[in-house]
N, C-alpha and C positions, 0 to 999 in steps of 0.2 A: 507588372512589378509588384503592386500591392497584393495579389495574389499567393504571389511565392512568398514575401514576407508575414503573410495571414498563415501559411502553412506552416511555414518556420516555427510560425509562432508557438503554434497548434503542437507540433512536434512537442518544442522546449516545453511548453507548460504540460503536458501529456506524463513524457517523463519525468520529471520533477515528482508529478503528482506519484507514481509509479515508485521513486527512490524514496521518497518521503513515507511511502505506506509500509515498504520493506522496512525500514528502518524501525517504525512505531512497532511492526509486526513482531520484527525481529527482537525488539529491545522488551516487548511486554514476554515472550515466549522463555527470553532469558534471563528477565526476576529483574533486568534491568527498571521498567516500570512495572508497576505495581497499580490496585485499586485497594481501597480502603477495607477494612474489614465487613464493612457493612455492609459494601457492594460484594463481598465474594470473596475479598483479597486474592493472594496470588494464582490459586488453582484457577479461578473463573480468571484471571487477567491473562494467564498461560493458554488457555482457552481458546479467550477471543484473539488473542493475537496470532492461533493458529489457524483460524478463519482468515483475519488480515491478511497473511500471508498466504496461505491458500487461494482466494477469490482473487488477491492481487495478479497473482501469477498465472492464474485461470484466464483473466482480462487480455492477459501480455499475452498469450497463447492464441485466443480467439482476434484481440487485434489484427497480430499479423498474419490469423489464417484471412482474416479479410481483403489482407495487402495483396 
């Protein structure tokens, strides 16, 4: 029984992590978040959230080619 709840677990926190990246990815991609100007501001924040997005999705692909 502890097993399958250790699984469960594993799942829920997995994705979360997964919705959570989309979201940051998503939100930097479209000017929703931003970096300062002195880190780059929006070009570089448009940037790396197209990386965010990219790897996340790379991750979910490779996951379940494992499954």
């Amino acid at each position: 029984m502890a097993k399958k709840t250790s699984s469960v677990l594993n799942l829920v926190a997995w994705l979360t992590g997964v919705i959570v990246s989309l979201a940051v990815g998503f939100g930097m991609v479209g000017g929703t978040l931003t970096l300062p100007t002195w880190l780059g501001g929006s070009v570089v924040a448009m940037i790396a959230g197209w990386i965010v997005v990219i790897t996340t999705l790379l991750s979910v692909v490779l996951a379940l080619m494992k499954q």
